[in-house]
C-alpha positions in Angstrom: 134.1 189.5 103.4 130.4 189.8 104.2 129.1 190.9 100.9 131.2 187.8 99.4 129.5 185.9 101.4 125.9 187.2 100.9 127.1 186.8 97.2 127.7 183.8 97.7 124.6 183.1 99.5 122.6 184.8 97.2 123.8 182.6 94.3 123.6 179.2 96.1 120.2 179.9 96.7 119.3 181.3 93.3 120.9 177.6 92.1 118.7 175.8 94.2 115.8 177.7 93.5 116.0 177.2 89.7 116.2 173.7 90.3 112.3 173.3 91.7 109.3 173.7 88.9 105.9 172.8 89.0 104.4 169.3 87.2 101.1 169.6 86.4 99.3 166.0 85.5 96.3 166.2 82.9 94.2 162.6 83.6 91.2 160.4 82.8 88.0 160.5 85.1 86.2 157.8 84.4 88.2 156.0 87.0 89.2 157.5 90.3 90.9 160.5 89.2 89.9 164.1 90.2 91.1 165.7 86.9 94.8 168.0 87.3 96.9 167.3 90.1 99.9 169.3 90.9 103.5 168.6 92.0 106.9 170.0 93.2 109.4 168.6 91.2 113.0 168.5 92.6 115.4 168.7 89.5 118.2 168.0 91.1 117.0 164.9 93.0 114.0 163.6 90.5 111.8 163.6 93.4 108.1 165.2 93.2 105.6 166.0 96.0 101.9 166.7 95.8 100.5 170.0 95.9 97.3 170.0 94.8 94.9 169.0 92.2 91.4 170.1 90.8 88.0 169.2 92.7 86.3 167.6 89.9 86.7 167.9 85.8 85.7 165.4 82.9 88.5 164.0 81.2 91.4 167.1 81.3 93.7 165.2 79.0 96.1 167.2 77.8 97.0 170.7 79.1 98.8 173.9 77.8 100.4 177.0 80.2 100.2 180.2 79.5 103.8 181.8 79.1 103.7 183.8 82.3 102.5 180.8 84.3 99.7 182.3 85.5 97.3 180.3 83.9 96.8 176.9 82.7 94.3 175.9 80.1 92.8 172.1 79.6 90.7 170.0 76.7 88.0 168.1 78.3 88.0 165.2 76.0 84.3 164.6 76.3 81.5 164.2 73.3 79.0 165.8 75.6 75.9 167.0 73.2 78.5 165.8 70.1 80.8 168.6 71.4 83.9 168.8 73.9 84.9 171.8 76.2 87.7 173.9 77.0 88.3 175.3 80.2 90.9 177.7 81.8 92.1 177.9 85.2 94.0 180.6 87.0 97.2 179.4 88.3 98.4 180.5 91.7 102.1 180.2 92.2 102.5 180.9 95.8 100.2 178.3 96.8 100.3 175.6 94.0 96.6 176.0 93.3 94.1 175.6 90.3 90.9 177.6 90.3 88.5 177.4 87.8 87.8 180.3 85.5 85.2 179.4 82.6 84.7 176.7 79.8 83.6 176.9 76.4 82.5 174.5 73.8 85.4 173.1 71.9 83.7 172.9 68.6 82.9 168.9 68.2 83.4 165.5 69.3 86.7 164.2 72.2 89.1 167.5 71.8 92.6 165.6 72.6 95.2 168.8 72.2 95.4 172.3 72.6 98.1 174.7 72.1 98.4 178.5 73.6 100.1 181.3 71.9 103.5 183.2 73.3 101.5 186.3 73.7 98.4 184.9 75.5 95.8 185.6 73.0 94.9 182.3 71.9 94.6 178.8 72.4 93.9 176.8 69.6 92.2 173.3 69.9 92.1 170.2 68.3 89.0 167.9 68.3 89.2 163.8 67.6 86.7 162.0 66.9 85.4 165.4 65.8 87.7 165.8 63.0 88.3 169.3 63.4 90.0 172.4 65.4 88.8 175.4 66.5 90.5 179.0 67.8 89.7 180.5 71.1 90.6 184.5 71.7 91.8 184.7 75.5 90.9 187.8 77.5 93.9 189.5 79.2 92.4 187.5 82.7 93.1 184.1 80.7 88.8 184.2 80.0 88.3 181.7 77.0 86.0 183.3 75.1 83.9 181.1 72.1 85.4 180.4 69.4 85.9 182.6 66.0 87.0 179.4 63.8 86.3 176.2 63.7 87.5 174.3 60.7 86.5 170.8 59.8 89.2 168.6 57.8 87.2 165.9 55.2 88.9 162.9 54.0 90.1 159.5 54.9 92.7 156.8 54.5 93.4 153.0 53.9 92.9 152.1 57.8 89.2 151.5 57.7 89.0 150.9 61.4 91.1 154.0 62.6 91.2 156.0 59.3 87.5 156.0 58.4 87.3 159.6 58.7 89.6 162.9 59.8 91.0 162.8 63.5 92.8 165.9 63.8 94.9 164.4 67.1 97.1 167.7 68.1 97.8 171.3 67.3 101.2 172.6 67.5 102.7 175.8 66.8 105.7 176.5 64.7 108.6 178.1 66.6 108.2 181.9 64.9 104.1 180.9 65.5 104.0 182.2 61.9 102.5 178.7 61.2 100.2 176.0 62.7 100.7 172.7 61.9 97.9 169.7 62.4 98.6 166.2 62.5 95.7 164.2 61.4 95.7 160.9 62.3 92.6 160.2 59.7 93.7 161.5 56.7 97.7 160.9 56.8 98.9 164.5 56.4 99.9 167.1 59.1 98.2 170.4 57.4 99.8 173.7 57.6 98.3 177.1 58.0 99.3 180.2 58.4 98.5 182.4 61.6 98.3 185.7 62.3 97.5 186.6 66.1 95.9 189.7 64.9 93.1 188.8 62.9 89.7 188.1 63.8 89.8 184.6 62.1 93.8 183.7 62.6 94.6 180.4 60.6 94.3 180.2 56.7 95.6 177.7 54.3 99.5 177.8 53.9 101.5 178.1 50.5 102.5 174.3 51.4 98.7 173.2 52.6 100.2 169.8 54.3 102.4 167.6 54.8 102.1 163.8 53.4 102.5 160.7 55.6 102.9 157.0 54.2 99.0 155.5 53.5 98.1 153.8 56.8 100.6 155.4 59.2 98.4 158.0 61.2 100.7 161.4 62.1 99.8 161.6 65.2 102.2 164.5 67.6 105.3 166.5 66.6 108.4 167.8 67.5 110.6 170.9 66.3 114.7 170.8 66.6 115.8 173.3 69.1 117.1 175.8 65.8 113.5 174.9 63.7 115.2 173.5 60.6 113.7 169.9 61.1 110.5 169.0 62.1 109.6 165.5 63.7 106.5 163.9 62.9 105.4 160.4 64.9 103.5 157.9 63.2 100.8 156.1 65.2 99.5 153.4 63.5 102.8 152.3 61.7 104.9 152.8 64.2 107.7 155.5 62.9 109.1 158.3 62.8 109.4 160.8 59.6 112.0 163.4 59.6 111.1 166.7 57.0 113.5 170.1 56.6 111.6 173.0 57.7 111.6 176.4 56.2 109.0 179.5 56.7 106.2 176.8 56.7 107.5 174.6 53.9 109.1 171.5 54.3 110.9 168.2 52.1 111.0 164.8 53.6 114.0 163.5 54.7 114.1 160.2 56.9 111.2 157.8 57.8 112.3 155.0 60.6 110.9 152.5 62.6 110.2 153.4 66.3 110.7 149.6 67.3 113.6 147.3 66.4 114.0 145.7 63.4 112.8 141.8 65.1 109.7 143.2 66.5 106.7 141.6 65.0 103.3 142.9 66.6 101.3 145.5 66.5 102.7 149.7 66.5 100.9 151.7 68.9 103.1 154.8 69.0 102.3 157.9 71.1 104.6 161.3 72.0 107.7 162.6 71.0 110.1 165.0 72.2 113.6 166.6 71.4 116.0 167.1 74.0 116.9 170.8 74.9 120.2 170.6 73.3 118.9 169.3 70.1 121.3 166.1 69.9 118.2 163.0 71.7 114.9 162.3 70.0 112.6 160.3 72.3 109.5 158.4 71.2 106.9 156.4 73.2 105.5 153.2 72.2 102.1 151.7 74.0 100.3 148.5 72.9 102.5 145.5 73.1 106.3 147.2 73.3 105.7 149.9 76.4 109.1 151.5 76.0 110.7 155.0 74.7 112.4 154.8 71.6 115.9 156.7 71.9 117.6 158.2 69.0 120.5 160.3 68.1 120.0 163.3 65.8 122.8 164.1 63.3 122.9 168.0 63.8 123.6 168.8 60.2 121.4 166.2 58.0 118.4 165.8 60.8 118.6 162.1 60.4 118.4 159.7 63.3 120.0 156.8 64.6 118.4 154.0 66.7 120.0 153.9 70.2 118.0 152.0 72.6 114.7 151.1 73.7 114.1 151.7 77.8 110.9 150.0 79.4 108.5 152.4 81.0 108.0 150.3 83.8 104.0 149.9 82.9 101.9 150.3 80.1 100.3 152.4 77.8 102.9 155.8 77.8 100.2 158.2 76.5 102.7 161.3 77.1 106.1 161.8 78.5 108.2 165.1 79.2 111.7 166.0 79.8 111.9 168.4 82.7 113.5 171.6 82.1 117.0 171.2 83.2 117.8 168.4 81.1 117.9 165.8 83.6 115.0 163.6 84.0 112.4 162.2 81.6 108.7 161.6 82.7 106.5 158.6 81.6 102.8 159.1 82.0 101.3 155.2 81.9 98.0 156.0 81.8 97.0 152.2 81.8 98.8 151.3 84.9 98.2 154.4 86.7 101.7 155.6 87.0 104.3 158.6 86.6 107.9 156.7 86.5 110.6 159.1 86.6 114.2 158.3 84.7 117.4 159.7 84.8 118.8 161.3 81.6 122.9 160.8 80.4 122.9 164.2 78.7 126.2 162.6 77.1 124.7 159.2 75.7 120.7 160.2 75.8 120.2 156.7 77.7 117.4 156.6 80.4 117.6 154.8 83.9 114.7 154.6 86.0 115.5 156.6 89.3 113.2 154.1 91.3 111.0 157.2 91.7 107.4 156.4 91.1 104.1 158.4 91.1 100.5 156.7 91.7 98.2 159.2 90.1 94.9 157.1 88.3 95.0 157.4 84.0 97.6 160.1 83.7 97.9 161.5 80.1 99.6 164.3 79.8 103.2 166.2 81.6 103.6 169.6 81.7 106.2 171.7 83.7 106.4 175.2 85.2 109.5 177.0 86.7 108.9 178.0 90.0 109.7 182.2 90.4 
């Protein structure tokens, strides 16, 4: 009888721990922010609680963890000197604690994304305004050390007020992390390179070199399904979605659709995009005039999607949004109106209601979660 009930014990609390992570908030400074803050995150009840968050750092917009959680690595999207910085953090999990480490040079001009490797060896950065990305080796202590390649994209499009030049605006990794893959708002293609962890110099040009958006749309963040056949790209400037099979770094369009409905008539100002864990929900943000997250259905065997329904964010300008780990909630970031709304997810019909759960954190940008162990 007693070891059913330390059984039982055991795996009630096992439950319950599994259902706490850590939210980690990359912001703006120019206002009142301090740069990262830290949360609990209850995924059970979609509450969070401060933890902790950095003394001071310039801009640490978007964020990447390393794999064992023990460290957590940030773009200051600064054009200090005409060049950004990079800088890494160890990560302590008892405590819920950030302390600095060392920063590097990111290469050029507002670095807005960065991406770590499975096996801790590199981060890879991309740079804005910059038009350009760079790779970091890490040292086994999560040290960023300067940069062995920094490659500069050339080339515009039809947008001569955001298109005049390249903006690589994120770096993302392809499942196997055979492959790299750079959306450039600037130029209207997502390049592809290959990438091998070992070399000195890890990215060169894939067999497929990019992928083509629609003149005037600006790829701006991506998405892989859950089982890496499809591969989500959304549009900034027009507003949409594009859908593309994916194969061993190749790729063929399938499906391009609007992130707003069909009636709306002002101006796209789309944002993030994320899959839902069981690969059946896309979810896209839209800023400027619509402030909402675009919900679609997936069709599991053609990729396609299906408009579902638009849900508010409950204030404006959703740079980033997440879906926690279990499934069950969905994060805005409103970086204008200084808020972190939390919704609840129907993992049946992908709908979102807001919980009523609210975060005041000034100009968040970017969501990232951390299981607790």
């Amino acid at each position: 009888m007693r070891i059913k009930l330390l059984l039982a014990i055991l795996l009630f609390s096992t439950a319950a721990f599994a259902q706490d992570y850590y939210l980690f908030v990359g912001t703006y400074t120019s206002g009142s922010s301090k740069g990262i803050y830290v949360y609990h995150f209850n995924a059970k009840t979609g509450s969070a609680e401060w933890v902790s968050n950095t003394d001071h750092s310039d801009n640490p917009s978007f964020l990447a963890i390393s794999q064992d959680g023990r460290h957590v690595y940030a773009v200051n999207e600064v054009d200090r000197n005409k060049a950004g910085l990079v800088t890494s953090y160890n990560f302590d999990p008892a405590k819920g604690e950030l302390s600095y480490l060392n920063q590097q040079s990111s290469g050029s001009e507002n670095p807005c994304h960065i991406s770590v490797t499975k096996d801790g060896k590199w981060v890879v950065v991309a740079n804005y305004t910059g038009g350009s990305l760079a790779s970091f080796p890490l040292e086994n202590n999560g040290v960023i050390t300067s940069f062995t390649q920094h490659i500069l994209h050339e080339g515009s499009s039809i947008n001569k007020d955001r298109q005049e030049k390249a903006h690589v605006h994120s770096v993302f990794f392809s499942p196997d992390e055979k492959y790299l893959l750079t959306p450039d708002l600037g130029m209207d293609q997502v390049n592809i390179y290959q990438f091998d962890t070992y070399l000195k110099q890890p990215l060169h040009n894939a067999a497929q070199k990019f992928i083509a958006s629609e003149p005037g749309s600006g790829p701006r963040h991506l998405d892989f399904s859950p089982n890496g056949k499809f591969v989500y790209i959304i549009e900034e400037l027009s507003g949409t979605v594009s859908v593309h099979s994916y194969k061993d770094g190749t790729t063929k369009f399938v499906q391009r659709i609007a992130t707003h409905p069909a009636d709306f008539t002002g101006k796209p100002g789309s944002a993030d995009i994320h899959i839902s864990q069981d690969g059946r929900f896309l979810y896209a943000s839209n800023r400027g005039e619509e402030n909402n997250i675009a919900i679609f259905r997936i069709d599991q065997n053609k990729g396609t999607l299906t408009a579902i329904g638009y849900e508010s964010t409950k204030g404006n300008g959703p740079r980033n949004f997440s879906i926690d780990p279990s499934g069950n909630f969905l994060l805005v970031a409103n970086q204008l109106t200084s808020t972190v709304e939390i919704f609840k997810r129907d993992r049946n019909s992908g709908l979102l209601k807001h919980t009523g759960n609210s975060l005041s954190i000034p100009n968040p940008v970017c969501l990232k979660f951390l299981a607790k162990k």
